[in-house]
N, C-alpha and C positions, 0 to 999 in steps of 0.2 A: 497514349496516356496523356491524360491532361491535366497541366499544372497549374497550382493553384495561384492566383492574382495575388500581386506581392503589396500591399501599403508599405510609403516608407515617409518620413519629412526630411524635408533639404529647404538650405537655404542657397537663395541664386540672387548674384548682382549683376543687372543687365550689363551696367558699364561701370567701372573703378570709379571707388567711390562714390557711389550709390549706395543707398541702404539695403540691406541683405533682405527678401520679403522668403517669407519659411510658407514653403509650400506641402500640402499634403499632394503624394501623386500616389496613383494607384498603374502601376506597372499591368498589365491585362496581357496575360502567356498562353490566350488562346491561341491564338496562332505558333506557337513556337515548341520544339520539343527539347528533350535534354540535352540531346549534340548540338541541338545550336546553340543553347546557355551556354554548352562549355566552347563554339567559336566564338562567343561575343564575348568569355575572359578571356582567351587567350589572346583578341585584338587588342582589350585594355589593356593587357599585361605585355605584350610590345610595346604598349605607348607608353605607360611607364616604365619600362628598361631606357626605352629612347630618351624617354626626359632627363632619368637620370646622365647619361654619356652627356647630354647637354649642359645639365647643369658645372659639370666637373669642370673647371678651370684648367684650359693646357692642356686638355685629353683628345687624342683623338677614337674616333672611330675603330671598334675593333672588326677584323672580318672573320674573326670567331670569338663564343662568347658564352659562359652562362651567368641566369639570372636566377639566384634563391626567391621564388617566388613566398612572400610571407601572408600569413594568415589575411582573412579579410579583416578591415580596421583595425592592422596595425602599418605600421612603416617598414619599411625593409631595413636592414641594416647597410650600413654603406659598405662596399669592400671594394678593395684595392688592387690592383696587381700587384705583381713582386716590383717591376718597374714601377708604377705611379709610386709606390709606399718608397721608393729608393729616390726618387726624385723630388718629393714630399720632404724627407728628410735632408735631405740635400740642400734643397731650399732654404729647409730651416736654420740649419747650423750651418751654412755658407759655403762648406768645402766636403770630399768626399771623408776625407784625414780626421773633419771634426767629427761625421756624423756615427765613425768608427771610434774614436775618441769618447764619444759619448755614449755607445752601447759599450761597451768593454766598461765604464765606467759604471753603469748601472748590474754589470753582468759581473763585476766584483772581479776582475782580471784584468791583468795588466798588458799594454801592446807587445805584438809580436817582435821578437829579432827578426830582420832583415839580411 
């Protein structure tokens, strides 16, 4: 089966801070069939999981994982572990006392007896 030449425009900056020059390219899928479209997403869609673990501040590596892959042209949504989002908060509100302190607060209940 052969698939039809894709047009698309992009813009590319050879080096930061350069101005962006908006190219027409014309993709040619003569050579290529449907399984390999779908191994050349699933390489980008590794390299965007990986960017993301990169970007995260204080994350490490996980040696398991899943990725909500999102529509084409849009963003993924970010999501957290149970641990990142407990350390996240922690962070934020300084101690673990506060960060309980502050959901019971919003959660309209009051701290437990000990």
């Amino acid at each position: 089966m052969d698939l039809e030449n894709r047009v698309i425009y992009c813009n590319t900056r050879r080096f930061a801070g350069d101005d962006a020059v908006k190219t027409k390219l014309t993709l040619d899928m003569g050579g290529v069939t449907k399984d390999d479209l779908v191994e050349y997403a699933i390489d980008s869609l590794v390299i965007k999981w990986q960017t993301s673990i990169r970007k995260k501040k204080d994350a490490s590596v996980p040696s398991e994982a899943t990725y909500k892959v999102p529509k084409p042209g849009t963003r993924a949504a970010a999501e957290m572990s149970d641990e990142e989002m407990l350390m996240a908060l922690a962070k934020k509100f300084g101690s673990v006392e506060k960060v309980e302190e502050e959901l019971r607060r919003r959660m309209g209940r009051a701290p437990l007896e000990v």
